[in-house]
CHARMM-style PDB file with segment names, atoms N, HN, CA, C and O in Angstrom:
ATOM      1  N   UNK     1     243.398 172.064 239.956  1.00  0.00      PROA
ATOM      2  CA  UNK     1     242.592 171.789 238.789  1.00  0.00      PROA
ATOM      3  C   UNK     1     241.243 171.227 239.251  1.00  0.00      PROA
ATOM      4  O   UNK     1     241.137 170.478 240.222  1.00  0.00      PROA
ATOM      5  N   UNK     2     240.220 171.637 238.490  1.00  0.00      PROA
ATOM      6  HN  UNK     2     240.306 172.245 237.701  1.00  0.00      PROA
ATOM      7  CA  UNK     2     239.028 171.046 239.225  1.00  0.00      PROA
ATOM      8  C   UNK     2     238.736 169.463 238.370  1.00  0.00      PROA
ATOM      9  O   UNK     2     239.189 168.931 237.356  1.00  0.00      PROA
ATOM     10  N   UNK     3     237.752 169.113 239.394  1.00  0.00      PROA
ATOM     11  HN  UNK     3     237.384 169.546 240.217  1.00  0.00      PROA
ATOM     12  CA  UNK     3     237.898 167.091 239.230  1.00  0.00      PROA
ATOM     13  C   UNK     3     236.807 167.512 237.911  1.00  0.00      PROA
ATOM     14  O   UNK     3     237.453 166.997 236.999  1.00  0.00      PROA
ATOM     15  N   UNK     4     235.738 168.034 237.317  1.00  0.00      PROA
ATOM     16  HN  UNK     4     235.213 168.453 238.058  1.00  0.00      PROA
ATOM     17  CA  UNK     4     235.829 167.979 236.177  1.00  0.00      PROA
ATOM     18  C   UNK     4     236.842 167.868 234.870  1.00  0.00      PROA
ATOM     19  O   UNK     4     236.978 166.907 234.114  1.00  0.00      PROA
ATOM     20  N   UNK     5     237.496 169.126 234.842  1.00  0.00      PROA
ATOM     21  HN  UNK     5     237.385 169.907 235.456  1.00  0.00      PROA
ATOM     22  CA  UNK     5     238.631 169.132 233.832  1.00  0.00      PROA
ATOM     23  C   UNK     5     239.188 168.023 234.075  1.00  0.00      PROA
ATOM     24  O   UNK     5     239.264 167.272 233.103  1.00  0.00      PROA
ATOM     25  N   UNK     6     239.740 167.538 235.347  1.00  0.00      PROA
ATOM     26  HN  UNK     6     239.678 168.148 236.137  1.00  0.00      PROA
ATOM     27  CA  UNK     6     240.288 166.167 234.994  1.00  0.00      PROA
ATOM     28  C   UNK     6     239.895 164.838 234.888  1.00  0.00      PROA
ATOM     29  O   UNK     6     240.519 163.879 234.434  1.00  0.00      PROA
ATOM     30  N   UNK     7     238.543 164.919 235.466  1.00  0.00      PROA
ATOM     31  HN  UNK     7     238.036 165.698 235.834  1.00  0.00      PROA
ATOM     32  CA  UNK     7     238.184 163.698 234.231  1.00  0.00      PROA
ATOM     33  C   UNK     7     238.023 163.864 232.781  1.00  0.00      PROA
ATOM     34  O   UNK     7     238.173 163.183 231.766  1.00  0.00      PROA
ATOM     35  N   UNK     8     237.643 165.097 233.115  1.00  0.00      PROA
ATOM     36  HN  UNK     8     237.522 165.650 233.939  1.00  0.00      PROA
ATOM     37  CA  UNK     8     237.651 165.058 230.920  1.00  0.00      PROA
ATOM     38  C   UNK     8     239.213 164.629 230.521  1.00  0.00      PROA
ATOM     39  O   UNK     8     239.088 163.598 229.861  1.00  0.00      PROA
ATOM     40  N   UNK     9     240.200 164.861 230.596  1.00  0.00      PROA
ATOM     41  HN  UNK     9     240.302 165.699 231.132  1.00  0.00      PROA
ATOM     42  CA  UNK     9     241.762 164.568 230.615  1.00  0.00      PROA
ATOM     43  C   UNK     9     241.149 163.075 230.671  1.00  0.00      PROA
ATOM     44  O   UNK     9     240.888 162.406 229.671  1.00  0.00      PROA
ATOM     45  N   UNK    10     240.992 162.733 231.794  1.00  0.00      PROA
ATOM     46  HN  UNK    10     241.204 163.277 232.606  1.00  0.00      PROA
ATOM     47  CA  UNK    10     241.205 161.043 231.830  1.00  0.00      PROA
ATOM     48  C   UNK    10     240.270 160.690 230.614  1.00  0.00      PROA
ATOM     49  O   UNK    10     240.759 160.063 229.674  1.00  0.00      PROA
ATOM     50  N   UNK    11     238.987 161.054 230.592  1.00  0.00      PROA
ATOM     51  HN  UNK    11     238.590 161.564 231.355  1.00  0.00      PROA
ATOM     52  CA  UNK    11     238.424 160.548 229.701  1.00  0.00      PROA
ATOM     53  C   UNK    11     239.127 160.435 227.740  1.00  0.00      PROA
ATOM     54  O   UNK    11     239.079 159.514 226.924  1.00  0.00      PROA
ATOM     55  N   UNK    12     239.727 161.894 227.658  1.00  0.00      PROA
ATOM     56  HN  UNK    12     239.766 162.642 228.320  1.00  0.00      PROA
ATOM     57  CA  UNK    12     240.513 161.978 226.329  1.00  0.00      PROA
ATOM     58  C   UNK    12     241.196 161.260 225.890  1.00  0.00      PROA
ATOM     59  O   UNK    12     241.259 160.859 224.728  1.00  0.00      PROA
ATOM     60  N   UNK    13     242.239 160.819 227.409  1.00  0.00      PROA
ATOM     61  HN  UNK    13     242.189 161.145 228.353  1.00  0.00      PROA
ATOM     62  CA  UNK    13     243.301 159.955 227.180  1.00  0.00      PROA
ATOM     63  C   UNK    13     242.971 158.455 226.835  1.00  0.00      PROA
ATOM     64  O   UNK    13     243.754 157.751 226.198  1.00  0.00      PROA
ATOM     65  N   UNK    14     241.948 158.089 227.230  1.00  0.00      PROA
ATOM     66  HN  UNK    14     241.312 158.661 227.748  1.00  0.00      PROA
ATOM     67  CA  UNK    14     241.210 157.065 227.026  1.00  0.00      PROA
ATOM     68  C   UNK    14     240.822 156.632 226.133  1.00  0.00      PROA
ATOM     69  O   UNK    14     241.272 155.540 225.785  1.00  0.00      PROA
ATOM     70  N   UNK    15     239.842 157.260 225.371  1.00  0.00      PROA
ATOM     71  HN  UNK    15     239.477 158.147 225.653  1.00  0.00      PROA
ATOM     72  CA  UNK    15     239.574 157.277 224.395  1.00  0.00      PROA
ATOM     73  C   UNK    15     240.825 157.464 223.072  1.00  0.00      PROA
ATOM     74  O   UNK    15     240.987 156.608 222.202  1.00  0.00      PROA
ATOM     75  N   UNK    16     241.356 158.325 223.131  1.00  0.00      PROA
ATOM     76  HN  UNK    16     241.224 159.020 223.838  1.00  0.00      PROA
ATOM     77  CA  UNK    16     242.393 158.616 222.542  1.00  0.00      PROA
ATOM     78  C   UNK    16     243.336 157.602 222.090  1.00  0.00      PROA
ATOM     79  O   UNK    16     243.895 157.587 220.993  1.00  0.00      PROA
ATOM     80  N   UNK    17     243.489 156.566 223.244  1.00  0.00      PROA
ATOM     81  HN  UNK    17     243.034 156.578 224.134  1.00  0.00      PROA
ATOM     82  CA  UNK    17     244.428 155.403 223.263  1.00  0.00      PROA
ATOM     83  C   UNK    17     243.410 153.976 222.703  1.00  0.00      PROA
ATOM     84  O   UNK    17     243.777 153.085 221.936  1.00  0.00      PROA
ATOM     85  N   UNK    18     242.130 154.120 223.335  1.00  0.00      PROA
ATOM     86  HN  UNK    18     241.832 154.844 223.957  1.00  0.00      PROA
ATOM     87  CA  UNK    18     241.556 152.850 222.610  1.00  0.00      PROA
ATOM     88  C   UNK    18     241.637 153.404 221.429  1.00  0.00      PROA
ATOM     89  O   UNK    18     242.217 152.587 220.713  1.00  0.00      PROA
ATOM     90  N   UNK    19     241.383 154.316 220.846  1.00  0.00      PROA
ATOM     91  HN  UNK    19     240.911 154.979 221.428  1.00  0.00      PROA
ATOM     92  CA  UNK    19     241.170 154.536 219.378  1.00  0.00      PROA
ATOM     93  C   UNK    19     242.583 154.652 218.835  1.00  0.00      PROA
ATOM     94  O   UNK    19     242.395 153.451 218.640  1.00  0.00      PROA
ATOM     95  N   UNK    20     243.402 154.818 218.542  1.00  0.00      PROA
ATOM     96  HN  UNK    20     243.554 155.794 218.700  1.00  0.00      PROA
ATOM     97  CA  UNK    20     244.793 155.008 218.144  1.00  0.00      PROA
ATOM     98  C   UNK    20     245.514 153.226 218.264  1.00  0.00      PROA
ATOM     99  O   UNK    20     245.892 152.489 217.354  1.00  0.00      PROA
ATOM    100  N   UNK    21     245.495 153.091 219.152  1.00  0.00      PROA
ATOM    101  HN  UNK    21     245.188 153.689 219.892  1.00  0.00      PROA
ATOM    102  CA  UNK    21     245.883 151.336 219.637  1.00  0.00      PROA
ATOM    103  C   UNK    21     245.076 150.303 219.720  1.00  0.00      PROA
ATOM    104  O   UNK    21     245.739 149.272 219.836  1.00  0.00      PROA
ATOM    105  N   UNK    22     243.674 150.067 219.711  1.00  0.00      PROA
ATOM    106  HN  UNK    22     243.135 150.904 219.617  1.00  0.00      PROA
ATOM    107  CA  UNK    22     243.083 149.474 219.570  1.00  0.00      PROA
ATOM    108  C   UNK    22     243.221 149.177 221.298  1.00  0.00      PROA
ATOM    109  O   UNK    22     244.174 149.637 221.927  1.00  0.00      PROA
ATOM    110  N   UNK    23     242.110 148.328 221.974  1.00  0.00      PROA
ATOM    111  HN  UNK    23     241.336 147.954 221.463  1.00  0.00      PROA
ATOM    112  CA  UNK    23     241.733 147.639 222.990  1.00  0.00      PROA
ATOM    113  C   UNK    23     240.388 148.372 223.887  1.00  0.00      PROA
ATOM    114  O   UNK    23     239.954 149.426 223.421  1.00  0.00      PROA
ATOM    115  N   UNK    24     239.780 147.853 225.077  1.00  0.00      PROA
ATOM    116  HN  UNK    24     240.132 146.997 225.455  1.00  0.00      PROA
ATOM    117  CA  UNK    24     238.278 148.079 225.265  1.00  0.00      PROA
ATOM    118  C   UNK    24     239.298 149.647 226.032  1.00  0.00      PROA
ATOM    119  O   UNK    24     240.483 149.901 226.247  1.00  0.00      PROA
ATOM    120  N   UNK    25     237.979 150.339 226.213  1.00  0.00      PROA
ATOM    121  HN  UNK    25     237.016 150.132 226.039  1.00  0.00      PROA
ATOM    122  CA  UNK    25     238.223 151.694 226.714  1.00  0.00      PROA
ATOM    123  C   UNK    25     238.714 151.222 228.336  1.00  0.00      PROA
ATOM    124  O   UNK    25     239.804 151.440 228.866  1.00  0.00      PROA
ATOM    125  N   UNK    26     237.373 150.419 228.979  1.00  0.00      PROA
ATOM    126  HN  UNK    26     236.487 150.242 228.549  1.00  0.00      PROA
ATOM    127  CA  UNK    26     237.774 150.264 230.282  1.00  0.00      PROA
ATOM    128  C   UNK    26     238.761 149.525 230.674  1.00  0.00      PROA
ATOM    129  O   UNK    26     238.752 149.177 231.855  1.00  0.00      PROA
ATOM    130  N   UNK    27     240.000 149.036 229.700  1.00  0.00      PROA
ATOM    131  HN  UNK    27     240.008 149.319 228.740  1.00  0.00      PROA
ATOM    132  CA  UNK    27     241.051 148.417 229.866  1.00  0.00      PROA
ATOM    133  C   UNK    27     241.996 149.954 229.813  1.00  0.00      PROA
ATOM    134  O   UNK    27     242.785 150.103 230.745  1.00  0.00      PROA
ATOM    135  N   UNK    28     241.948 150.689 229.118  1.00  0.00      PROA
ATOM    136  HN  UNK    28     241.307 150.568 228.360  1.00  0.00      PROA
ATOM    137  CA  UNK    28     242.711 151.740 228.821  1.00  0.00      PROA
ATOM    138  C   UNK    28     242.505 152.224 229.939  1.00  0.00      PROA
ATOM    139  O   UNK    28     243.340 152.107 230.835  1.00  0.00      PROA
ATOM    140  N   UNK    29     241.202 152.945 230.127  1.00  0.00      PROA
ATOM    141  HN  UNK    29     240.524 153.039 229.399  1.00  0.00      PROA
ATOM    142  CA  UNK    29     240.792 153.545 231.643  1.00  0.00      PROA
ATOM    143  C   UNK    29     241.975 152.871 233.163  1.00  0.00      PROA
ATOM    144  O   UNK    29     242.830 153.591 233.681  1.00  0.00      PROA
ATOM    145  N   UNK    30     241.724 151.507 233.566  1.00  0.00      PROA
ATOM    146  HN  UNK    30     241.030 150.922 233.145  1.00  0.00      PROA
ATOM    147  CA  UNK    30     242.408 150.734 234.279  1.00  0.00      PROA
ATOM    148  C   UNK    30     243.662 150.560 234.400  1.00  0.00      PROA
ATOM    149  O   UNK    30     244.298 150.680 235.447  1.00  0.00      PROA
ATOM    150  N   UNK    31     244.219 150.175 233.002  1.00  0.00      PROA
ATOM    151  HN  UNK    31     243.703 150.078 232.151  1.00  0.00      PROA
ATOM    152  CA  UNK    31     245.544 151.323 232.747  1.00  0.00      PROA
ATOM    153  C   UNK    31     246.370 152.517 233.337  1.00  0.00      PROA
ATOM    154  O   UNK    31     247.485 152.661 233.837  1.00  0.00      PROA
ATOM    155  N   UNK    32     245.156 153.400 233.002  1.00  0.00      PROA
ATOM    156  HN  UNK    32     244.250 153.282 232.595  1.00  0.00      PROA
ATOM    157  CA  UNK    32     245.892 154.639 233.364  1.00  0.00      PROA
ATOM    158  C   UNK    32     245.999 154.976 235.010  1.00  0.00      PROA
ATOM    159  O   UNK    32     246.773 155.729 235.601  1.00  0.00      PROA
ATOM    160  N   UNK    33     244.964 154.157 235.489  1.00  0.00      PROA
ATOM    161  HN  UNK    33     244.336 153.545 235.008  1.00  0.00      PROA
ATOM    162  CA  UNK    33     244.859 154.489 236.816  1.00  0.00      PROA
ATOM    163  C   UNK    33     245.929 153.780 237.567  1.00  0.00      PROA
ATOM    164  O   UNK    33     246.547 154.304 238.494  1.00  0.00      PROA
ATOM    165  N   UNK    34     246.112 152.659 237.167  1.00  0.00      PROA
ATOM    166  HN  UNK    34     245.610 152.233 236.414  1.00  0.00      PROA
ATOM    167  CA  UNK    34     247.397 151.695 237.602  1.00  0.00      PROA
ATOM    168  C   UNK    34     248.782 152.641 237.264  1.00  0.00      PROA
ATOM    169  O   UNK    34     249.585 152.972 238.136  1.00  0.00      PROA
ATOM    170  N   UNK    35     248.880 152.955 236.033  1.00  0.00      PROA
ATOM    171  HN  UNK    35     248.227 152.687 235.325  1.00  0.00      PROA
ATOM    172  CA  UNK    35     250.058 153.587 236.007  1.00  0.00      PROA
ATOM    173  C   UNK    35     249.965 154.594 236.904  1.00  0.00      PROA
ATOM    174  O   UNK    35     250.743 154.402 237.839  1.00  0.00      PROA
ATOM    175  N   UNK    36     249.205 155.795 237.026  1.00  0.00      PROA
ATOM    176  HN  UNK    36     248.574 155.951 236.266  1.00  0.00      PROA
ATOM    177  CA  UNK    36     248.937 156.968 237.898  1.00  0.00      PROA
ATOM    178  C   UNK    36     250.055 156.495 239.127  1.00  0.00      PROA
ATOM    179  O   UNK    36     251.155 156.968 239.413  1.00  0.00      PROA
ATOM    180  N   UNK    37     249.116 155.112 239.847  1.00  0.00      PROA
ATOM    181  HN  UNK    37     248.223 154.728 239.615  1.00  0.00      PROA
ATOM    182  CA  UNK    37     249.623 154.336 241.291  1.00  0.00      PROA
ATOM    183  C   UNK    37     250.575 154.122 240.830  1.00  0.00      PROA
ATOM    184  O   UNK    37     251.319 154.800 241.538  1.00  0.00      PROA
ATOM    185  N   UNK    38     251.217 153.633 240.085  1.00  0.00      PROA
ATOM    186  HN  UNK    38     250.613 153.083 239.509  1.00  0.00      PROA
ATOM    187  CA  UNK    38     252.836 153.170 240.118  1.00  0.00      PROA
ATOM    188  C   UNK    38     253.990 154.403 240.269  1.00  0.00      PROA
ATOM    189  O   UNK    38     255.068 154.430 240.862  1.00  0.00      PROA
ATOM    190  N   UNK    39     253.372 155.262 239.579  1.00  0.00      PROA
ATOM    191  HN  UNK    39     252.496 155.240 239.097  1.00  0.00      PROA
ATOM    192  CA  UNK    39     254.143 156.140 239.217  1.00  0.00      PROA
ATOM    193  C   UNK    39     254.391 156.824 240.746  1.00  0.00      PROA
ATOM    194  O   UNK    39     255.481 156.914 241.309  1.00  0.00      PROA
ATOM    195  N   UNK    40     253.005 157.307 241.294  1.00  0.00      PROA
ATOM    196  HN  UNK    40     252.118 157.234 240.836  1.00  0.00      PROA
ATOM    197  CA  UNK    40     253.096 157.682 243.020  1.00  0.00      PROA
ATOM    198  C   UNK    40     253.799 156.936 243.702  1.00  0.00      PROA
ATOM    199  O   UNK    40     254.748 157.506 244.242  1.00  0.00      PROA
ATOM    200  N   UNK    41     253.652 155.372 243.975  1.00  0.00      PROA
ATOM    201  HN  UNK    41     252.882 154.909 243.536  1.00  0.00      PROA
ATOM    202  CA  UNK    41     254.156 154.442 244.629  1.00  0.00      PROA
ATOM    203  C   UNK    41     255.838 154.950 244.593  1.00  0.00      PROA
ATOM    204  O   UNK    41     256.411 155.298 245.626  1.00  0.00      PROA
ATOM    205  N   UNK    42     256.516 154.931 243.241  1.00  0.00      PROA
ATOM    206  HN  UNK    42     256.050 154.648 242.402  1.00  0.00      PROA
ATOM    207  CA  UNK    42     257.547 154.811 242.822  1.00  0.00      PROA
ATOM    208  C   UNK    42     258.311 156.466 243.463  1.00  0.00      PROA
ATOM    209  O   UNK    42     259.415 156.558 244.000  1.00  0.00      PROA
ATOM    210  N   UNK    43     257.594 157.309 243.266  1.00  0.00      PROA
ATOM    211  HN  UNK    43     256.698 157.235 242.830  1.00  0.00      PROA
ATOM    212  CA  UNK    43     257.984 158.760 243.577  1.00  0.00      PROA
ATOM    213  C   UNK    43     258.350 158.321 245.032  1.00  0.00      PROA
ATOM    214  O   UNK    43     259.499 158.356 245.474  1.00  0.00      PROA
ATOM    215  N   UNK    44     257.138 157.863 245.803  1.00  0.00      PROA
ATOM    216  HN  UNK    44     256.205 157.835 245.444  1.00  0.00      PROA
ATOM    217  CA  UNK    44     257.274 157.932 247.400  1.00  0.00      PROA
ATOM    218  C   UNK    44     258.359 156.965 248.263  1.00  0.00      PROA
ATOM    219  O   UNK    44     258.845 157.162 249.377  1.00  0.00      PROA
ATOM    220  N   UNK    45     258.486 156.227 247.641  1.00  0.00      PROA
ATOM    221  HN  UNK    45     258.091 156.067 246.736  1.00  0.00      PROA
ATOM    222  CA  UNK    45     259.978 155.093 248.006  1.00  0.00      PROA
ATOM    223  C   UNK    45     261.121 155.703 247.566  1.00  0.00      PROA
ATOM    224  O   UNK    45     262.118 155.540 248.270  1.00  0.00      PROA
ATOM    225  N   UNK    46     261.237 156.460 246.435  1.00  0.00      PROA
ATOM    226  HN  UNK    46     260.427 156.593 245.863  1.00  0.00      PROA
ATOM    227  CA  UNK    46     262.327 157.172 246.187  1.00  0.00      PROA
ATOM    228  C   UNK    46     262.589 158.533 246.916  1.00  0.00      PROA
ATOM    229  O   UNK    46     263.614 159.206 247.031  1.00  0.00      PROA
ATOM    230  N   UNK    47     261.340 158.701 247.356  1.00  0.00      PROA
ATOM    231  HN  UNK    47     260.508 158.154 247.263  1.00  0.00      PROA
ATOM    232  CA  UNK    47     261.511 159.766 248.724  1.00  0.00      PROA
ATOM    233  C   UNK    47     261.516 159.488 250.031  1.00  0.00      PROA
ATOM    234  O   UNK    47     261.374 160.423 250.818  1.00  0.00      PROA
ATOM    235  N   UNK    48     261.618 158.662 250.330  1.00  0.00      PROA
ATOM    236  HN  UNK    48     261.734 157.902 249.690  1.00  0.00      PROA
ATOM    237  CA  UNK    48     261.568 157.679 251.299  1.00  0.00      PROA
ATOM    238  C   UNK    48     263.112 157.269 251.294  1.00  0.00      PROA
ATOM    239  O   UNK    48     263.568 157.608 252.386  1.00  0.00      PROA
ATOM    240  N   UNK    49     263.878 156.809 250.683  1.00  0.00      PROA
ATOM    241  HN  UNK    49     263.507 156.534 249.796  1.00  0.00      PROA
ATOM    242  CA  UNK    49     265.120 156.619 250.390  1.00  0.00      PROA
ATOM    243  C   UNK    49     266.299 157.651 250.523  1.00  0.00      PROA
ATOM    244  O   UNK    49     267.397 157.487 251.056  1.00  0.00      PROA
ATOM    245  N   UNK    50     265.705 158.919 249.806  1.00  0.00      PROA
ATOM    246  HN  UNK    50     264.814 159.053 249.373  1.00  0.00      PROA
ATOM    247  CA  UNK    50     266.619 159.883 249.794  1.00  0.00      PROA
ATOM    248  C   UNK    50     266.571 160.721 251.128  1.00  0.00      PROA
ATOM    249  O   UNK    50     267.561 161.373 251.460  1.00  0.00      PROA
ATOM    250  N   UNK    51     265.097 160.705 252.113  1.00  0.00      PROA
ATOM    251  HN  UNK    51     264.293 160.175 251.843  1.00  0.00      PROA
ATOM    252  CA  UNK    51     265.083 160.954 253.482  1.00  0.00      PROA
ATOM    253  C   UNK    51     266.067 160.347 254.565  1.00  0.00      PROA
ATOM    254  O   UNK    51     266.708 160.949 255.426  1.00  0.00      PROA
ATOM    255  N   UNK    52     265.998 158.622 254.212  1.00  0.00      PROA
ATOM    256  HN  UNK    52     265.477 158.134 253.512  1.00  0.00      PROA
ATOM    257  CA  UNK    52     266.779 157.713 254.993  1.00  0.00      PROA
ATOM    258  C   UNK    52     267.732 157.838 254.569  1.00  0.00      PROA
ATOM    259  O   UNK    52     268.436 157.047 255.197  1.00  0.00      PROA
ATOM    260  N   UNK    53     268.505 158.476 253.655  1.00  0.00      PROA
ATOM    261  HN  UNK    53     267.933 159.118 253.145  1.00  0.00      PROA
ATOM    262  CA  UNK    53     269.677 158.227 253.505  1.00  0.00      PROA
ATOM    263  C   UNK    53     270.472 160.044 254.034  1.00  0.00      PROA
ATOM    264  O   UNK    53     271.665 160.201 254.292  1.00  0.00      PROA
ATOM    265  N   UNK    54     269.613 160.942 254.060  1.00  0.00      PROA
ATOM    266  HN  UNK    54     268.644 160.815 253.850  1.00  0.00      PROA
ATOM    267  CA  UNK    54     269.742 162.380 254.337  1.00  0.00      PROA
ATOM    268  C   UNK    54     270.076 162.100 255.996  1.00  0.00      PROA
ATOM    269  O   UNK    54     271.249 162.304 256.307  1.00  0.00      PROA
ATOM    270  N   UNK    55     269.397 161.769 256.800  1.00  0.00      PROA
ATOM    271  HN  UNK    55     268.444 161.603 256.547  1.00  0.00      PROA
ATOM    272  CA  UNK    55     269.029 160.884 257.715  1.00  0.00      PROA
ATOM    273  C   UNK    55     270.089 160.195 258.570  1.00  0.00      PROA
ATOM    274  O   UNK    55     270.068 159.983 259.782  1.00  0.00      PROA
ATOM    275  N   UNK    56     270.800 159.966 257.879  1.00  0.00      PROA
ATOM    276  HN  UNK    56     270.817 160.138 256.894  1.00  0.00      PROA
ATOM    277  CA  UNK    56     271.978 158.819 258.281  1.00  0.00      PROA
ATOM    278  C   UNK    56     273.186 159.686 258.078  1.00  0.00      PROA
ATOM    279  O   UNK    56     274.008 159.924 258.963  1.00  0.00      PROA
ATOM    280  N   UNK    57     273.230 160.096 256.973  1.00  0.00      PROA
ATOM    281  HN  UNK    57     272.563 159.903 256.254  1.00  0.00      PROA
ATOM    282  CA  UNK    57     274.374 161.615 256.754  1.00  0.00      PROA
ATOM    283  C   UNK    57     274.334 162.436 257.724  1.00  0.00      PROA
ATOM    284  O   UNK    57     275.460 162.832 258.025  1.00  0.00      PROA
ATOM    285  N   UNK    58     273.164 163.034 258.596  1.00  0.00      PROA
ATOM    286  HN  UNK    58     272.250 162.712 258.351  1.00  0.00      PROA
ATOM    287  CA  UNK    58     273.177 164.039 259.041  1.00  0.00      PROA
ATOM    288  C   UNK    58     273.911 163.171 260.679  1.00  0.00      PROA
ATOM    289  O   UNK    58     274.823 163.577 261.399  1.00  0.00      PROA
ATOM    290  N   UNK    59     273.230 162.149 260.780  1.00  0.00      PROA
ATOM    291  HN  UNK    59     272.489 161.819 260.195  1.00  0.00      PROA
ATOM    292  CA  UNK    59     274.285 161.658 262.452  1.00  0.00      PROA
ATOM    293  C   UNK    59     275.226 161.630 262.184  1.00  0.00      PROA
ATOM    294  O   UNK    59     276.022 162.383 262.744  1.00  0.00      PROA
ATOM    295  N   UNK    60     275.645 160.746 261.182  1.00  0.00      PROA
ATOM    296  HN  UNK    60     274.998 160.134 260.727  1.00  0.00      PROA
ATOM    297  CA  UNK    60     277.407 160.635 261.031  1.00  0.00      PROA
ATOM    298  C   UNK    60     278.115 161.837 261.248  1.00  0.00      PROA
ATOM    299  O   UNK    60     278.984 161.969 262.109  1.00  0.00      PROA
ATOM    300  N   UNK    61     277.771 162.641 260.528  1.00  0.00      PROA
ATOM    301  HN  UNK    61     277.065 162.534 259.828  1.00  0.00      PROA
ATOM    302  CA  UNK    61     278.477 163.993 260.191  1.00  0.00      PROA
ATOM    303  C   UNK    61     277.938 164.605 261.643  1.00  0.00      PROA
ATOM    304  O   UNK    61     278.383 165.708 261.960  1.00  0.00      PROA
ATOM    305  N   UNK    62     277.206 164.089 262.343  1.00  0.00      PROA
ATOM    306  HN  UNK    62     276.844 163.193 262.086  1.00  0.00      PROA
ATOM    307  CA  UNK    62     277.428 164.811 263.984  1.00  0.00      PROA
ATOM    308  C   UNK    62     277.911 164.181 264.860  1.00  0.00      PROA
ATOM    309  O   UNK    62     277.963 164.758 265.946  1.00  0.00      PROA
ATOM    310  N   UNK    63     278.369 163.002 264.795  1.00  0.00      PROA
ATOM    311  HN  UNK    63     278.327 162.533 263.913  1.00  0.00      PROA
ATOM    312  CA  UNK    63     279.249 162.289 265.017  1.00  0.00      PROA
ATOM    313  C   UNK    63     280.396 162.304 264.734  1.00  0.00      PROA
ATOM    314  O   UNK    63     281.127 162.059 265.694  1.00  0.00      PROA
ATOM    315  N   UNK    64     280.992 162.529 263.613  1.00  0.00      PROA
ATOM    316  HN  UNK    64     280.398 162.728 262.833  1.00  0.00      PROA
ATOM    317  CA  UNK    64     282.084 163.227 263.630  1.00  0.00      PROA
ATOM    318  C   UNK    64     282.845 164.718 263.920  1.00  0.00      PROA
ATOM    319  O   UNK    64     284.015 165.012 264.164  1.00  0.00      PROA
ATOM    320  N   UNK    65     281.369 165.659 263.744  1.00  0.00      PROA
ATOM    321  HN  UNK    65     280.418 165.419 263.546  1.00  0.00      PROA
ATOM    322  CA  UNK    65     282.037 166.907 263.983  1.00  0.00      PROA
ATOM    323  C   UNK    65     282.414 166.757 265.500  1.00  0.00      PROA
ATOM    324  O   UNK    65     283.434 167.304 265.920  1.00  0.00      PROA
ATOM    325  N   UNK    66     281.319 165.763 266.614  1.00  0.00      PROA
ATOM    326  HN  UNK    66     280.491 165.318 266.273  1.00  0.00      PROA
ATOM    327  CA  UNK    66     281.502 166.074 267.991  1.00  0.00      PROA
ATOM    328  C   UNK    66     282.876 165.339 268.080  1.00  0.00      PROA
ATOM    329  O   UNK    66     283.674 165.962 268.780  1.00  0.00      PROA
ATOM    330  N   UNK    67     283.382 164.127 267.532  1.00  0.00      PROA
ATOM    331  HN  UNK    67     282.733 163.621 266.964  1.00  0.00      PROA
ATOM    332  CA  UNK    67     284.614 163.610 268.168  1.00  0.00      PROA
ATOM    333  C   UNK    67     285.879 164.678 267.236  1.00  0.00      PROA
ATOM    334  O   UNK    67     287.032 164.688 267.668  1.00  0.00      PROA
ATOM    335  N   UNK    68     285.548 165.446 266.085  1.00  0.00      PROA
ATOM    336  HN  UNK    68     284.612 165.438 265.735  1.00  0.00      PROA
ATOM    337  CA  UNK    68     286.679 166.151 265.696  1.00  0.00      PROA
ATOM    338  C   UNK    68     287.270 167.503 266.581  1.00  0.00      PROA
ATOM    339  O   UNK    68     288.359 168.053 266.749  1.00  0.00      PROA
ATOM    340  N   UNK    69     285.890 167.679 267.024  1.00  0.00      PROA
ATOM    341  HN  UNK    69     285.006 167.233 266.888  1.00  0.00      PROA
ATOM    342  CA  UNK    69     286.336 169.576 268.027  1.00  0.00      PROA
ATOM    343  C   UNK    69     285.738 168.988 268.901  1.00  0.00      PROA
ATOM    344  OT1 UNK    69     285.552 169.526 269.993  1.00  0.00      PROA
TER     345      UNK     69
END
């Protein structure tokens, strides 16, 4: 997507929300960008998790296949 179209998006949403909910735009703006980061933050630890834990499955289970045969 090009960084125009998506600031217009950011900008809509912005606006959209001060006006509908009331509060300053550049609080809404700040907002959204924080959530954006949380939301990434949150994706990447949960992928991070499901690696380390893929990770740990895969020795065991070669660890056991070598002491089973």
């Amino acid at each position: 997507m090009k960084p125009r179209y998506k600031i217009s998006i950011w900008v809509a949403l912005t606006l959209a929300g001060s006006l509908l909910w009331g509060g300053s735009v550049w609080l809404w703006l700040a907002g959204l960008c924080a959530g954006k980061f949380l939301i990434r933050l949150l994706l990447t630890i949960t992928l991070a998790i499901a690696v380390y834990i893929l990770a740990y499955a895969l020795i065991i289970g070669t660890i056991l296949w070598i002491l089973i045969s």
